[in-house]
C-alpha positions in Angstrom: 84.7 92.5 25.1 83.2 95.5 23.6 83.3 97.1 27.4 87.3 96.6 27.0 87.3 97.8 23.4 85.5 101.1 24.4 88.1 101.5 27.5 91.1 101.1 25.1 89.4 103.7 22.4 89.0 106.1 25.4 92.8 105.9 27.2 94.0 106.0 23.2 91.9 109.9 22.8 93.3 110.8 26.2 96.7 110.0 25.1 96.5 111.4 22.2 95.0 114.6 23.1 98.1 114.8 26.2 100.8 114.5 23.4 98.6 117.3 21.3 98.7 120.1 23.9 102.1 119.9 24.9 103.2 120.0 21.1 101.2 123.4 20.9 102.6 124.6 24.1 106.0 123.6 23.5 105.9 124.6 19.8 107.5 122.8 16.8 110.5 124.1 16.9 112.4 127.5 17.1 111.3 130.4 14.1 113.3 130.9 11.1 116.3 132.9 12.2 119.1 134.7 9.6 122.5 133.0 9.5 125.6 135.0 9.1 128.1 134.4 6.4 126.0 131.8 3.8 126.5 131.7 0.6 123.7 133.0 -0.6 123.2 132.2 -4.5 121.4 135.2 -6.0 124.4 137.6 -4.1 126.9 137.3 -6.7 130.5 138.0 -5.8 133.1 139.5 -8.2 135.3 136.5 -8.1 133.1 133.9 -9.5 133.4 133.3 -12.6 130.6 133.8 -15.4 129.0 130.7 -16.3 129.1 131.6 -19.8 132.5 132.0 -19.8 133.4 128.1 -19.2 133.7 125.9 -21.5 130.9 124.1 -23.0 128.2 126.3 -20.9 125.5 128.3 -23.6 124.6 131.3 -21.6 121.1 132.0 -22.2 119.2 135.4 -22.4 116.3 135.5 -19.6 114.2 137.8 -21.7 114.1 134.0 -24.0 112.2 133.0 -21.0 108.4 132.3 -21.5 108.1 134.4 -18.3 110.7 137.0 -19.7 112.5 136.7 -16.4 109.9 138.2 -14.4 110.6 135.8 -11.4 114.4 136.1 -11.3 116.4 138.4 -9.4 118.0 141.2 -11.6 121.4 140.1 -12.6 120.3 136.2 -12.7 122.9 134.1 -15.5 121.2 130.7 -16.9 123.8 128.7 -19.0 123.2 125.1 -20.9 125.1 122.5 -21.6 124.9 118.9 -24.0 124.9 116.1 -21.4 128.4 114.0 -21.3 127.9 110.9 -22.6 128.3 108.9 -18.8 125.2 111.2 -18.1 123.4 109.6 -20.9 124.4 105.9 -20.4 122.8 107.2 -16.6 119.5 108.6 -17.5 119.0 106.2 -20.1 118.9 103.1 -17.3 116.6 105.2 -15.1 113.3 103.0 -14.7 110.6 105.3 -14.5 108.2 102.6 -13.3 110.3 102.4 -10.4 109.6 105.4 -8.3 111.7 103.9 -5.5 114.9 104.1 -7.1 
């Protein structure tokens, strides 16, 4: 029995170390490449709208920031806003013991 155990542990390393080598080999998966025509959210364009300028939105000043902005692109926009009330009735049934959910 312990002859058969031993056997098993050994074809299971083998295996393992097969499937290991070709995933080096072979790679994960292809690099990080550019793709053309994203939306990319820190490049702004002219059309869109300020958030500060719709209604309800409180447009924020980053130098308010406890890092002063220092980690935002220049021209970066925050805005708040009070919750509606169907996103409070929401949150409010939210079980935070529940981390499934």
């Amino acid at each position: 029995m312990a002859k058969q155990k031993f056997e098993d542990e050994e074809n299971v390393e083998k295996f393992v170390k097969e499937k290991e080598s070709k995933q080096k080999s072979e790679g994960i998966g292809s690099p990080i490449q550019k793709v053309e025509n994203t939306n990319l959210p820190w490049l702004k364009s002219e059309e869109k709208i300020s958030l500060g300028n719709e209604l309800g939105w409180q447009k924020l000043k980053i130098e308010d920031l406890p890092t002063r902005g220092l980690f935002y692109p220049e021209g970066t926009e925050i805005a708040v806003r009070a919750a509606s009330a169907g996103e409070i009735r929401h949150w409010s049934t939210l079980d935070e013991t529940n981390l499934s959910n």
